[in-house]
Structures are given as structure tokens and as C-alpha cells.
C-alpha positions in Angstrom: 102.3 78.2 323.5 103.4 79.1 320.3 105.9 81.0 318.4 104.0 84.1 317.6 102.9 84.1 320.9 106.8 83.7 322.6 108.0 86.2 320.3 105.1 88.5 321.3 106.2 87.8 325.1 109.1 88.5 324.2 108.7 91.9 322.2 106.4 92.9 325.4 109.0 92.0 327.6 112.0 93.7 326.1 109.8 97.2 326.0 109.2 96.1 329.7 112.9 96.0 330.6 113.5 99.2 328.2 111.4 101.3 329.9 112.5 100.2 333.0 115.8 101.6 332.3 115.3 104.5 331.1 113.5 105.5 334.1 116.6 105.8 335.9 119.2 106.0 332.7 122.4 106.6 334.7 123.5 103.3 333.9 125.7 101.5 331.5 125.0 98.9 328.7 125.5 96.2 331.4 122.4 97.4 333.0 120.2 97.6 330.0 121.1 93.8 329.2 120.5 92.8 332.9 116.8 94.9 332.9 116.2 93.4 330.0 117.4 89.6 330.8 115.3 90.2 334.2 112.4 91.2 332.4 112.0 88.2 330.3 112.3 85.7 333.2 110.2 87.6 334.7 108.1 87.6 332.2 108.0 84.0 332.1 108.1 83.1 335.3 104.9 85.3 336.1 103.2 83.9 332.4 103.7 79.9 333.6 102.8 80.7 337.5 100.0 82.6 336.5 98.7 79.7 334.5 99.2 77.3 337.4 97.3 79.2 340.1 95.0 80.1 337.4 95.4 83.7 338.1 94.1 85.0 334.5 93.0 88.8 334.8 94.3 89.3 331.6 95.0 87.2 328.9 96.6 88.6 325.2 96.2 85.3 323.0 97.9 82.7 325.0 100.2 84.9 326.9 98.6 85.3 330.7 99.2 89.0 330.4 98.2 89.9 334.6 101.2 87.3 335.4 103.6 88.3 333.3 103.2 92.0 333.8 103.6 90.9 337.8 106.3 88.7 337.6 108.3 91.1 335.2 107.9 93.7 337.8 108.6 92.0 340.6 111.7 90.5 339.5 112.7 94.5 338.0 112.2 96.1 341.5 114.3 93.4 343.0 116.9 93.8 340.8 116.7 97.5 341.6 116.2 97.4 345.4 119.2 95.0 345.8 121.4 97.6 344.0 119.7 100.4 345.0 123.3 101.5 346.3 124.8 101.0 342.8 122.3 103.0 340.8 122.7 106.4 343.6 
């Protein structure tokens, strides 16, 4: 990879962890740094296992968009299933 394309992950994946919390806003600045810091491994955790199962539905340039999108996801709902009594 290169750096356009991390930065572009990396823009993608901060409006993926933005809009994540502001679909439930009722929490604080801590929140929207952890969305966002879980969105961006998420991001690249999905972008590099993607490439090694070679599940490519979607590709943006060199970023494995399908992946990426899952991975940020998945690691989001986590985060907001385990403090699902938190954000109540």
C-alpha cells in the first residue's frame, strides 16, 4: 500500500466511526475517539484479512473496500454490544 491509499483508509474510516456515533450521540468525547480508534483497526484489520483470504468484492485502488467495510463494522457493533449497558 501507499500513502494516498492509507490516508484514504483512513479518511473512510474516520467518516465510518463518525457516523457511527452520531447514530446514538448520547455520548461523550471519549466515545467519539474510541468509535473512531475502533474504526480504523477495524478498518485495517478487515483491509489485510480480506487480502489474505482473498475476499475482494470490492476494491477502491489498493484498499480492499468489502473487508474493510466488514471489519470496521464488526469491530463497531462489538464495541457497542459490550457496552450496550453504558450507552442506555
Amino acid at each position: 500500500m501507499n500513502i494516498p491509499a492509507i490516508v484514504l483508509g483512513a479518511v473512510i474510516a474516520t467518516l465510518y466511526g463518525a457516523l457511527f456515533y452520531l447514530a446514538w450521540p448520547h455520548g461523550s468525547y471519549r466515545r467519539l475517539l474510541l468509535c473512531l480508534v475502533l474504526a480504523w483497526f477495524g478498518f485495517a484489520l478487515g483491509h489485510f484479512v480480506g487480502n489474505l483470504t482473498g475476499f475482494a468484492l470490492w476494491r477502491l485502488g489498493a484498499i480492499n473496500m468489502a473487508g474493510a467495510t466488514v471489519g470496521s463494522l464488526i469491530a463497531l457493533v462489538g464495541m457497542r454490544v459490550l457496552a450496550l449497558r453504558e450507552w442506555k
